[in-house]
C-alpha positions in Angstrom: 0.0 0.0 0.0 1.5 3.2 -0.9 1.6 6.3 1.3 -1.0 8.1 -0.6 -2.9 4.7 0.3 -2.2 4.5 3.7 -3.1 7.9 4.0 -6.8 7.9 2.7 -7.9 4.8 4.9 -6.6 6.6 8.1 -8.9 9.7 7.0 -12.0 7.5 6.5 -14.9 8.8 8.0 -17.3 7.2 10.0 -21.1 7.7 11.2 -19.8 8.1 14.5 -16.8 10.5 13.6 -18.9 13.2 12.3 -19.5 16.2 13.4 -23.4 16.5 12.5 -24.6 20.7 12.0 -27.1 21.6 14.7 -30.3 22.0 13.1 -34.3 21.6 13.4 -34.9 21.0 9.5 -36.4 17.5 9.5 -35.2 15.2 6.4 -39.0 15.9 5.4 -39.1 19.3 5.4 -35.5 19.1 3.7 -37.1 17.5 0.5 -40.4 19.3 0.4 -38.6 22.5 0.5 -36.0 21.8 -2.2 -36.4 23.7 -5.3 -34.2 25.5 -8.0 -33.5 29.3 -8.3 -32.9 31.6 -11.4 -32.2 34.8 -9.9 -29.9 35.0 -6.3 -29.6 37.8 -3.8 -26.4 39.7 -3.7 -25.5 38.2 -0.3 -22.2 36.0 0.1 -22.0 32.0 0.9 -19.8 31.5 3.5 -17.1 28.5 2.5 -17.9 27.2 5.9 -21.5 26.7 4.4 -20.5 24.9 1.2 -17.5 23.0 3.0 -20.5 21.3 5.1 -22.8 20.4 2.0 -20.2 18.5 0.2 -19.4 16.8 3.5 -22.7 15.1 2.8 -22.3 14.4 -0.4 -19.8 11.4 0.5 -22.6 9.8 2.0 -24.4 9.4 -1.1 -25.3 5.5 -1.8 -21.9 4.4 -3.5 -21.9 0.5 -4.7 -18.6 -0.9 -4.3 -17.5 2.4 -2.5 -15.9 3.7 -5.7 -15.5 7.2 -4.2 -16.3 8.4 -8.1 -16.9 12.6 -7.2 -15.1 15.3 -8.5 -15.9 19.1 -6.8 -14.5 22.2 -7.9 -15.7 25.4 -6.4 -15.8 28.1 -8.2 -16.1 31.5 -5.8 -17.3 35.1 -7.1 -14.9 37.5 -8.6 -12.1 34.3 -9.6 -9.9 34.4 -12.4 -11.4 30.3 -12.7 -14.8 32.0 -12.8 -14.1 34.3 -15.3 -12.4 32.1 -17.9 -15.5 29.1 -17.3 -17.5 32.6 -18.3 -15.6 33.0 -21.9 -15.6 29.6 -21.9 -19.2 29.2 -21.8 -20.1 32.0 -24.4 -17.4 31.2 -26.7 -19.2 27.4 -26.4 -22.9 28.9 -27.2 -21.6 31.1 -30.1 -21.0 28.8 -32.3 -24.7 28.6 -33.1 -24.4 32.8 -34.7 -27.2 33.7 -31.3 -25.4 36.3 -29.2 -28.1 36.8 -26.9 -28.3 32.7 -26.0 -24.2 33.2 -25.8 -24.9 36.3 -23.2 -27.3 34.0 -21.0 -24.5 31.6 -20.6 -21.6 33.2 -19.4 -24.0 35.4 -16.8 -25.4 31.8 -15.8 -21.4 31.1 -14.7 -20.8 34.7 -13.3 -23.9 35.5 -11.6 -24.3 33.1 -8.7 -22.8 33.5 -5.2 -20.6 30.4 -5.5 -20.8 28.2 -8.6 -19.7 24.2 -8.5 -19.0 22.3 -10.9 -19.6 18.4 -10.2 -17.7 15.6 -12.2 -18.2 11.5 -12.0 -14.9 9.6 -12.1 -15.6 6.2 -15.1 -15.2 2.4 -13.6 -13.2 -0.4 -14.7 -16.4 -1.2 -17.2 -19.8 0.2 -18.5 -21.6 -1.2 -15.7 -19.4 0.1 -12.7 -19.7 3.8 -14.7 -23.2 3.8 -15.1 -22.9 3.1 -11.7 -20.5 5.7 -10.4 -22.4 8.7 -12.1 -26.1 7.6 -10.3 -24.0 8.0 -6.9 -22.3 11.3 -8.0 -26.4 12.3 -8.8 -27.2 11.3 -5.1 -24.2 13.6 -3.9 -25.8 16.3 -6.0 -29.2 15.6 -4.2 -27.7 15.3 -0.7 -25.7 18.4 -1.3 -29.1 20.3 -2.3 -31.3 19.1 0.6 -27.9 20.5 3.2 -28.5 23.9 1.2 -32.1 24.1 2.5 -30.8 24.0 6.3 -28.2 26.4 5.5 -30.9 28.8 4.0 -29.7 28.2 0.7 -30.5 27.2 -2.9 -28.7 24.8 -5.1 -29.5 24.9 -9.1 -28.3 22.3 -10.9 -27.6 23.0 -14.5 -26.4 20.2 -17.4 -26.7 23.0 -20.0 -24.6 25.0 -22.0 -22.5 26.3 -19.3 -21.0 22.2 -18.4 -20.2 21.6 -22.5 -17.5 23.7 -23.1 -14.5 21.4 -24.2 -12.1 24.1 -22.6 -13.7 23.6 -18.5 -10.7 21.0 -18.8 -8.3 23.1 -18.7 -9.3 25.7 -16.6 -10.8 23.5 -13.4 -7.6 20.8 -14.2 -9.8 18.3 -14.1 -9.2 14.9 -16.5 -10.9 14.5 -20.3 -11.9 10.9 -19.4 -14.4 11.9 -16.2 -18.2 13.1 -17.2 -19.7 16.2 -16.1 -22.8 15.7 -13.2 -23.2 19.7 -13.9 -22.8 23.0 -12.4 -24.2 23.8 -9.2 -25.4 27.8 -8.5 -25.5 28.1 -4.7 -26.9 31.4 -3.0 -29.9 32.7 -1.5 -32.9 32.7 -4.2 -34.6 36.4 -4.6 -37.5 34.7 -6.2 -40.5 32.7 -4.6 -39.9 28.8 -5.3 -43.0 26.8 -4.9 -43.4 24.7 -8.4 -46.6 22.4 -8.0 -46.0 18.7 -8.5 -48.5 15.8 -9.3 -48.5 12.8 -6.3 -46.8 10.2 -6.4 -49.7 7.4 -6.1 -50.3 8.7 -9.5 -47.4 6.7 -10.5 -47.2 4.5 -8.4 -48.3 0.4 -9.0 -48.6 -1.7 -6.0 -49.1 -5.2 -6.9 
């Protein structure tokens, strides 16, 4: 076992090594009160706040324990931020619509703290398919933490997660697959999308 090895099993967490936030959010009112934001209120995200949603995105249901996420936080105001920007209009040029190309680099350079979520491939097709429903349950877990924090998490797999050139600029690697990009912030807009019930869907046999 190497030392890089050696390393990551003595830092394994545990249920009972956590430190678990204080809250009175109930894991129902968590999901109920889950929704997206388009437009977010000029107020900063503390890194303490994001530092303890990805915490709970290493809990996400993980067959085999593959460990497949990939984070990069992108803060306001960055040099990273601005290039995923040009990045992301240069991308949506290419279609000749300006205004579309506009949209997507203020998608990037708008929100209070912007994350871009990659899955790591397995050994085989299976093991990928896999890996990228976990990363999608770290997504989830990270968006229901947002709620207790008083926060928002929009996840985007649009324009702004195509550009070839994110590569480069986050350092992450060619073969991994994009999750999306994650806006985090306080919304300035009132979320409360209807849904239909579930037993509508639902067929117990």
């Amino acid at each position: 076992m190497t030392n890089k090895e050696e390393s990551r099993v003595a830092n394994r967490l545990t249920p009972e090594s956590v430190e678990i936030p204080a809250t009175d959010l109930s894991v129902y009112e968590a999901l109920y009160r889950r929704r997206m934001a388009w437009r977010f209120k000029d107020a900063p995200v503390k890194r303490e706040a994001i530092n303890r949603m990805l915490d709970t995105a290493v809990w996400a249901p993980n067959h085999r324990l593959t460990e497949p996420w990939r984070f990069f936080v992108l803060e306001k105001d960055t040099e990273a931020r601005r290039q995923a920007a040009e990045a992301a209009y240069e991308y949506s040029l290419e279609d000749g619509n300006r205004g579309r190309a506009e949209a997507a680099c203020q998608k990037v350079l708008e929100p209070p703290v912007l994350i871009f979520v990659y899955s790591q491939p397995g050994d085989n097709d299976g093991v990928t398919r896999e890996n990228y429903a976990s990363v999608c349950c770290a997504v989830q877990n990270i968006s229901l933490a947002a709620v207790a924090e008083g926060l928002t998490v929009t996840w985007e797999t649009g324009r702004i997660t195509r550009s070839p050139e994110l590569t480069k600029i986050l350092g992450s690697e060619k073969e991994w697959q994009m999750v999306g990009a994650l806006s985090v912030g306080v919304p300035d807009e009132e979320l409360n999308p209807p849904r239909t019930p579930a037993a509508e869907f639902t067929t117990w046999l």
